[in-house]
C-alpha positions in Angstrom: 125.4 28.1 17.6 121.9 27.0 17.8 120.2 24.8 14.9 118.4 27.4 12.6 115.0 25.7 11.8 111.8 26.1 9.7 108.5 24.8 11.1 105.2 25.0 10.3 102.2 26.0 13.5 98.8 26.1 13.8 97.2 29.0 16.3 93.6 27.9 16.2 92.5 27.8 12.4 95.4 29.8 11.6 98.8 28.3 10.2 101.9 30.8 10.2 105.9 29.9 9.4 107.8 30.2 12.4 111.6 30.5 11.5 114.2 30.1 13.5 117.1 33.3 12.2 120.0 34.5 13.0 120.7 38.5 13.4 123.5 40.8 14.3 123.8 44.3 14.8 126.9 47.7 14.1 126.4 50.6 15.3 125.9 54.1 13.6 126.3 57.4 14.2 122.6 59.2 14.3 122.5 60.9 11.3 120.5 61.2 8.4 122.3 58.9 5.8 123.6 56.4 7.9 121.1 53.5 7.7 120.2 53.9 4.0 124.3 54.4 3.3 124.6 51.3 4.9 120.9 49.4 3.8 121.7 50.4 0.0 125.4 48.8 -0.1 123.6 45.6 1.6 121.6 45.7 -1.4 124.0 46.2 -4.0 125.9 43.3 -3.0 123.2 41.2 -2.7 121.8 40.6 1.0 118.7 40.3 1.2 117.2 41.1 5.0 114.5 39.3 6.0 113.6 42.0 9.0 115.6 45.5 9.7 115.3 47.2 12.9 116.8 50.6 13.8 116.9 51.4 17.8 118.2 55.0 19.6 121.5 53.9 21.1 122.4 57.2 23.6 121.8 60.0 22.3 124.1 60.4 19.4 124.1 56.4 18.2 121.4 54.4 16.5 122.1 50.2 16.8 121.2 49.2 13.2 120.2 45.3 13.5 120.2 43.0 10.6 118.3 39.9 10.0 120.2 38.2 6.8 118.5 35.7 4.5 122.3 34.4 4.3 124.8 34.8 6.9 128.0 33.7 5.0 126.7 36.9 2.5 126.5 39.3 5.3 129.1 38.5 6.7 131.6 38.5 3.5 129.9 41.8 2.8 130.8 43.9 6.1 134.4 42.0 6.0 135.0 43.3 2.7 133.4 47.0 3.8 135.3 47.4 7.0 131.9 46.8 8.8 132.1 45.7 12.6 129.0 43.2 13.3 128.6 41.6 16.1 126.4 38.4 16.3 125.4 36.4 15.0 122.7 36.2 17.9 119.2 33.4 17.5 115.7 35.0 17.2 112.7 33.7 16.2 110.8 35.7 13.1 106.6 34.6 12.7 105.0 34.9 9.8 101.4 34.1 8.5 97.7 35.7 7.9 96.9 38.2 10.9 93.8 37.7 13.0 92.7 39.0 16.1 95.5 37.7 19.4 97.9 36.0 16.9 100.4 37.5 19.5 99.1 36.8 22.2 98.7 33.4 20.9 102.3 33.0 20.6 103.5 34.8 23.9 100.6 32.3 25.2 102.3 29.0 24.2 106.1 30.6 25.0 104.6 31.3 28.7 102.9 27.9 29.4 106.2 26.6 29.0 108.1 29.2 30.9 110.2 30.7 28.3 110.0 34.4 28.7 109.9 37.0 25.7 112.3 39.6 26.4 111.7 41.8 23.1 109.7 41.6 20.2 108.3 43.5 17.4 105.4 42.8 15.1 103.6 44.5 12.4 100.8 43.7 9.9 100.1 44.8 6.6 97.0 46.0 4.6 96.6 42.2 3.0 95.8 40.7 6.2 99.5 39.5 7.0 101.8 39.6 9.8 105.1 39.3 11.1 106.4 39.0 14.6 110.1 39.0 15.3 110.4 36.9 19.0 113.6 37.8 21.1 114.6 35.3 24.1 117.6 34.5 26.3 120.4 32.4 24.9 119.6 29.9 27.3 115.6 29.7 26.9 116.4 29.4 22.7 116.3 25.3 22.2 112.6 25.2 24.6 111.0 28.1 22.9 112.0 26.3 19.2 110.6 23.0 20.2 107.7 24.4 22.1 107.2 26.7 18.3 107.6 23.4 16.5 110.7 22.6 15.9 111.1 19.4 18.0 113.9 18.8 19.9 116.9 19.8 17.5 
């Protein structure tokens, strides 16, 4: 498993949080219910996600994929419900004050060095924040974190 990291970058004036986080993902059957069934017993035991996603998996699936603020929770959490995760899998999740090509900023710096973005998914908010969750291959992780500011872990 890769070194999980914090760091601190500058995109012209800007400065946004670049962590490094692990994720994993079940899968559910695509009806209403399922996420929040699942989302609300996260909850009650005390997981806190720091990003959700839900994705169409065929046509009668939806891949529900976590992004714990612990891992050792989670994971004690879907033992104990019966839960099948799989993971956990590196991404990188962005955070800071939005401004005009803060993504392209970052897909910028991960393409000078030849680490490509496979998936990614961003949003801002009404306060003038943002945050950008930054998939890449298992074998491209270690470049894009130093090359995000994490140094060579």
């Amino acid at each position: 498993m890769e070194q999980i990291f914090q760091a601190t970058l500058t995109l012209g004036t800007m400065a946004v949080t670049v962590r490094g986080v692990e994720y994993f993902y079940t899968t559910v059957e695509d009806r209403p219910g399922e996420a929040y069934g699942l989302l609300s017993h996260l909850a009650e035991a005390g997981v806190n996600l720091l990003a959700f996603s839900a994705i169409p998996f065929g046509p009668e699936h939806t891949q529900l994929v976590l992004f714990p603020e612990n891992t050792s929770l989670l994971t004690d959490v879907a033992q104990k419900a019966s839960l099948t995760l799989t993971g956990p899998q590196c991404a990188f999740l962005v955070q800071g004050d939005d401004r005009l090509g803060a993504f392209a900023d970052i897909h910028r710096m991960l393409s000078d060095a030849q680490v490509n973005v496979y998936a990614s998914s961003g949003v801002t908010d009404s306060r003038g924040g943002f945050g950008y969750v930054l998939y890449v291959r298992p074998e491209d992780y270690r470049k894009a974190a130093a090359v995000l500011g994490a140094g060579a872990e």
